[in-house]
N, C-alpha and C positions, 0 to 999 in steps of 0.2 A: 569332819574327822581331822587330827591330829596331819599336819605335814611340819615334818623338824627341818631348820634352816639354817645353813649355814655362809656366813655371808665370809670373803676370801680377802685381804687384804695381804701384797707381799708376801705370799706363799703361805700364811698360815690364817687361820680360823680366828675371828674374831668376832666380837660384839661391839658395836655402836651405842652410844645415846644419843635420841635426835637425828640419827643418821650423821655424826661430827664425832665424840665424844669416843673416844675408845675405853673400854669401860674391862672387857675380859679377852686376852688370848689363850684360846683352848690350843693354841699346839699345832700339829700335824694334824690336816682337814682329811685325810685317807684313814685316819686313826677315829676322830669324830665322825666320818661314815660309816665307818664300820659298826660303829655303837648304835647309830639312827635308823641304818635301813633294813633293821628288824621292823621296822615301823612303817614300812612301806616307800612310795617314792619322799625322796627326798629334795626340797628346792638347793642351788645352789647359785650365789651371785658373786660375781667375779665385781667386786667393786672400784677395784682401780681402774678398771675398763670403763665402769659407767662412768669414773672420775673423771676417762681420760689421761691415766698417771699409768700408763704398761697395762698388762694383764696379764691373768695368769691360767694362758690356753691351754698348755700343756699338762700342768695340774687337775685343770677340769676335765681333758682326755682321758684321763687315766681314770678318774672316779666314774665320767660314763660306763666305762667297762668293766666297772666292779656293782653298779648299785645303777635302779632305775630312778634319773634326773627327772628336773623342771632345773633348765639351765638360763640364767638370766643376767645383765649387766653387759653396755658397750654394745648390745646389739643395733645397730644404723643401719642394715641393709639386708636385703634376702639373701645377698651370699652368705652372710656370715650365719646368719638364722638356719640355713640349708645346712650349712657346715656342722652346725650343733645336732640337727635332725640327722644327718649321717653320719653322725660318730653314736648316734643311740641314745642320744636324751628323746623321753620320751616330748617333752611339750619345750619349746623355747617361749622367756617370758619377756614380751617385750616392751619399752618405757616409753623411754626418750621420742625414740625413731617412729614411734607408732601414729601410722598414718594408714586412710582407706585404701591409696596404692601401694604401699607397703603390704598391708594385710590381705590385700586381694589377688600376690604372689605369692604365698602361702597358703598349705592346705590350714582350714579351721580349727581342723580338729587337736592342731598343735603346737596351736598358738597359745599364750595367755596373754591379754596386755596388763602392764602393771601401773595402776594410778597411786603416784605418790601425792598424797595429800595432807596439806600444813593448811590447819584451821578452813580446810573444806577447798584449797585451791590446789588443785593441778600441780605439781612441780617437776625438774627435770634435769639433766646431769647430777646423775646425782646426789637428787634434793638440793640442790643451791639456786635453781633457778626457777621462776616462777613464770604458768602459763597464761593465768586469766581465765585459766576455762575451772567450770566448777569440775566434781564428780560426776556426777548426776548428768552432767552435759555430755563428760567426754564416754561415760557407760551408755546413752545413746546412740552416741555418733559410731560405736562399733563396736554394737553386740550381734549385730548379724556378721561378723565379721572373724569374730575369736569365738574357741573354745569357754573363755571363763575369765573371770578376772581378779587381777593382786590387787586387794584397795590397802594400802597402809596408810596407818594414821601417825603422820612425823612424830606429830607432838605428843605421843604416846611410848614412839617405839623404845624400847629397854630400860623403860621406866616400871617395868611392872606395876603399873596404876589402874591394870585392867583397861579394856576397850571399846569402843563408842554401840553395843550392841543396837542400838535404835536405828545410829546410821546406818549399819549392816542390815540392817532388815529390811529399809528405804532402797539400800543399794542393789540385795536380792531383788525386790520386785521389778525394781527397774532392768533389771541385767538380760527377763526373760530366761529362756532355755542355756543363758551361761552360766555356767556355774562361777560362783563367787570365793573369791579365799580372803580371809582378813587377816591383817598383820597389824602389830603395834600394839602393844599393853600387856595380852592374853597372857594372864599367870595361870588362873586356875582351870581344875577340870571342869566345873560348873561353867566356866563361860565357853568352853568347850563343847559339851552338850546342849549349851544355851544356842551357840550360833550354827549347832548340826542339827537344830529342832526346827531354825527358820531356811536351814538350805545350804548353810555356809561351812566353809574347812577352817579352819582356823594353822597357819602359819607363824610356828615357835621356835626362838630361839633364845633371850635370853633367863625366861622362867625356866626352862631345860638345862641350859649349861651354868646357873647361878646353883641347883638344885631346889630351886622352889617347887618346880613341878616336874614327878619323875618320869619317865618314858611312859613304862607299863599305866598308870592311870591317866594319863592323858589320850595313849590308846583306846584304855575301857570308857575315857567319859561317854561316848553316845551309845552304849551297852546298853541293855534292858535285859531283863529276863522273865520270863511266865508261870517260869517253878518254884516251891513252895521253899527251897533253897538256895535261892537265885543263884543258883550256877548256870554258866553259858554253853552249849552243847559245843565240842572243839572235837572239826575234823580234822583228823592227821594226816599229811602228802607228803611224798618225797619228794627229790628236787623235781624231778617228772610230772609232779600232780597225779601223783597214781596215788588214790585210798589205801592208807593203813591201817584205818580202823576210827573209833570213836572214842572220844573222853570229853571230859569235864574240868571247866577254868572256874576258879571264884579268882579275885581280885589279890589273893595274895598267891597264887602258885602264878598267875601270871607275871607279876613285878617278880617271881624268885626266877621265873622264865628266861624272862627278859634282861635281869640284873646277872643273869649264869649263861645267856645262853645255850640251854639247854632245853631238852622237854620233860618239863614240871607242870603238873594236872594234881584235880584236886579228886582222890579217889573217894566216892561215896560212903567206903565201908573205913578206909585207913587214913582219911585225910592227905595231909600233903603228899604226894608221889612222885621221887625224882623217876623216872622212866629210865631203867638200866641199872640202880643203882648197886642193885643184885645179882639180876642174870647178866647183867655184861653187855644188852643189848641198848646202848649208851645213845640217844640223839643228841645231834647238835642243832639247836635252833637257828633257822635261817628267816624265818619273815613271818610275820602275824597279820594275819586281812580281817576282817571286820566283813561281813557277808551285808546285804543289802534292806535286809529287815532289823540289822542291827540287835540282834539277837541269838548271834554263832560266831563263832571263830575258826579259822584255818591257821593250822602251823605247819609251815613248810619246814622239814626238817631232813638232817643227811641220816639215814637209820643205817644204827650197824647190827649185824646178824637180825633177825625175824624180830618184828614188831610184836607178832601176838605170842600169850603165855606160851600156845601150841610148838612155835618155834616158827612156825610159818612168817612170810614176808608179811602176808596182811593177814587180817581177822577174817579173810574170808579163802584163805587157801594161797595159796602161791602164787606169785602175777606172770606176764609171760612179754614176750618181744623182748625189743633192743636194751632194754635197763637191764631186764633177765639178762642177755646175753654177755652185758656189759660185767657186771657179778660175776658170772660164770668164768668170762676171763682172767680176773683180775685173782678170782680165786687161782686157778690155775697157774696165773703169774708169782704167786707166792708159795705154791706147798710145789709145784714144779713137779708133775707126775712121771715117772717114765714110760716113754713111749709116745708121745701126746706130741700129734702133729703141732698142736699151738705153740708149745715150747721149742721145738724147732723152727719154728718161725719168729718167734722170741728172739731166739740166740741168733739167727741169722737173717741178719736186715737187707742182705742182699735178696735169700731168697726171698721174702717177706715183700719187699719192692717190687720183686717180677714179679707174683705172683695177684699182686694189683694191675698190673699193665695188662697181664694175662686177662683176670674176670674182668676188667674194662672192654679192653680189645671184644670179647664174650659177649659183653651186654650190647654192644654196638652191632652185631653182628644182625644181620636182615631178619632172620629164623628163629633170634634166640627165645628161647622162654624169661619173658622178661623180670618176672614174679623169682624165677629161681636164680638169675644171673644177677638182681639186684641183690639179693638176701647173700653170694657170694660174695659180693663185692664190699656188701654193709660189712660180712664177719672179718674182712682180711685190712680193710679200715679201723674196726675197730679193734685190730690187734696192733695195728700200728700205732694206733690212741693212746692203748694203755703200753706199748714199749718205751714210747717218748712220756708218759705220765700224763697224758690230757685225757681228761672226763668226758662222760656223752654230756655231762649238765655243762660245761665249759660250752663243746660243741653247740649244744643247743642256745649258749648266751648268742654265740657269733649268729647265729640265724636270726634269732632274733631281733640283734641290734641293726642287721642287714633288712629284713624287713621293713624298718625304721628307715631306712635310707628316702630322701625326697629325690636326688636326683640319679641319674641311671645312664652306664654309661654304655656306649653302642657294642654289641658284643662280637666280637671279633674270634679268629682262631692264631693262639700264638705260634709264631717259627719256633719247629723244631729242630734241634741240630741234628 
């Protein structure tokens, strides 16, 4: 599958040739995220770090917490690797620095190491330096070791010349249970599909951002379909991954998808269908997965008003818990009923404050019903949520990226005044 890349130079987004040659600056790399991580995770290399020439930490901070990474460049030691796993990259990918005791301070699972290779040798800082060791050698010496591995081919990279698939296929079999990603040449969706047939991801960046190859088919390259239409069955989720319902992607409401972010499906009876474009009930597209038989699609999307014709949330009736709950408020936050204890907790963040200390105090209590002192405690949280303007889907990135965390720190109780 399709991972888009973006390598950072000096605070903005650039392309290489040969890993030397600066060839395109796309701009703002927060701007270039935004466009990519429709497409799933995205890599990101801080190259002046690997150079050695600064870095730019604080930039890749902030993209952690917007988009799920593969954070790579300058990595030398497991603090700095930790550092990246606790800010929420999912995987750090490592190069230079990459050694058995290196990797074996790290969990596996989120690792990648990355073999830069010029005409089949190892290189390093960089790509300026060269190690002696082949591919082939150093994907033995530590596939028990990492999750997967970055092989680039220098003499390829942003040449659009297409990419060594034979050696990728060598390299799969060698790699074992790691998964393999290739970088260096990949223009087309065919070689796309070609290296998702032998087992490999393929890593893109300047067929992407030159426009040779656009998002949406670089997505569908390892697509298939079994119908007599080849449309691809498309679940719909909202940020929650709760079911909306079901539709139908062919290759061009995907790219209007993608190119709108929006949700555009291709209806059976009517052809292209913006979703909203009539009743009002508008998506914005957030992320497109690729299911594992490569044969479905998932769109994660922000739905406004009811998904189905019916009016309902989802095509199967009304959904319920904290998303519910979340709605509910927010609605209330906006037509502002009278009467409605929510609204006076709205307008009063004092009491709104106590009255968290309050069902806290409650839920700690030796006897409480814990079932109904949590569900207290969730509703007067989440009215604090939406008074300050933060989402349950916000809320849920932070848990998430906390999850993410490798290291853990002793938990203590703070002084109160």
């Amino acid at each position: 599958m399709i991972v888009p890349s973006i390598d950072i130079v000096d605070g903005k987004a650039v392309q290489l040739v040969g890993g030397e040659q600066q060839a395109i600056d796309a701009g703002d790399p927060l701007a270039v995220l935004e466009r990519f991580a429709v497409a799933g995770t995205v890599a990101v290399v801080d190259v002046d770090a690997a150079r050695g020439e600064g870095d730019n930490q604080d930039l890749i901070l902030e993209m952690c917490r917007r988009a799920p990474l593969r954070v790579g460049g300058g990595i030398r030691d497991s603090r700095r690797a930790r550092m990246w796993l606790d800010a929420g990259a999912e995987q750090v990918v490592v190069g230079t620095a990459a050694s058995e005791e290196l990797l074996s301070d790290l969990p596996r699972e989120r690792v990648i190491v990355a073999l830069d290779a010029r005409d089949g040798e190892v290189r390093t800082h960089g790509w300026r330096q060269g190690t002696g060791e082949g591919v082939l050698d150093s994907v033995a010496r530590f596939r028990g070791l990492c999750a997967g591995f970055l092989v680039t081919f220098i003499e390829r990279e942003g040449r659009l010349g297409g990419t060594d698939l034979e050696m990728a296929r060598i390299v799969v079999e060698q790699a074992g249970d790691a998964r393999v990603t290739i970088a260096g040449g990949v223009s087309s969706a065919t070689e796309i599909a070609l290296l998702d047939d032998i087992g490999a991801d393929a890593q893109v960046g300047m067929a992407l951002y030159t426009g040779r190859l656009g998002l949406a088919d670089a997505l569908a390259a390892p697509l298939r379909s079994d119908r007599a239409d080849g449309l691809w069955p498309t679940v719909v989720v909202d940020e929650h991954g709760i079911a909306l319902g079901l539709a139908y992607s062919s290759i061009e409401s995907l790219r209007r998808a993608i190119d709108t972010r929006r949700g555009v499906y291709h209806s059976r009876s009517r052809g292209l269908w913006v979703k909203g474009e009539t009743s009002g009930a508008v998506q914005n597209l957030i992320r497109v997965d690729i299911d594992c038989d490569r044969d479905s699609l998932r769109f994660t999307v922000r739905q406004r008003d009811g998904f189905c014709h019916t009016g309902d949330r989802t095509c199967w009736g009304h959904d319920h818990g904290i998303p519910r709950l979340e709605r509910r408020l927010r609605e209330i936050s906006r037509i502002r009923p009278q009467g409605s204890n929510t609204v006076n907790l709205l307008d009063d963040q004092g009491l709104l404050d106590a009255k968290l200390v309050e069902e806290t105090r409650e839920l700690t209590d030796p006897g409480a019903d814990v079932a109904a002192e949590t569900a207290d405690l969730l509703y007067f949280a989440l009215v604090k949520a939406v008074a300050t303007g933060v989402s349950l889907a916000e809320i849920e990135g932070v848990l998430d990226r906390r999850e993410r965390r490798t290291t853990r720190r002793l938990m203590g109780i703070k002084e109160l005044d």
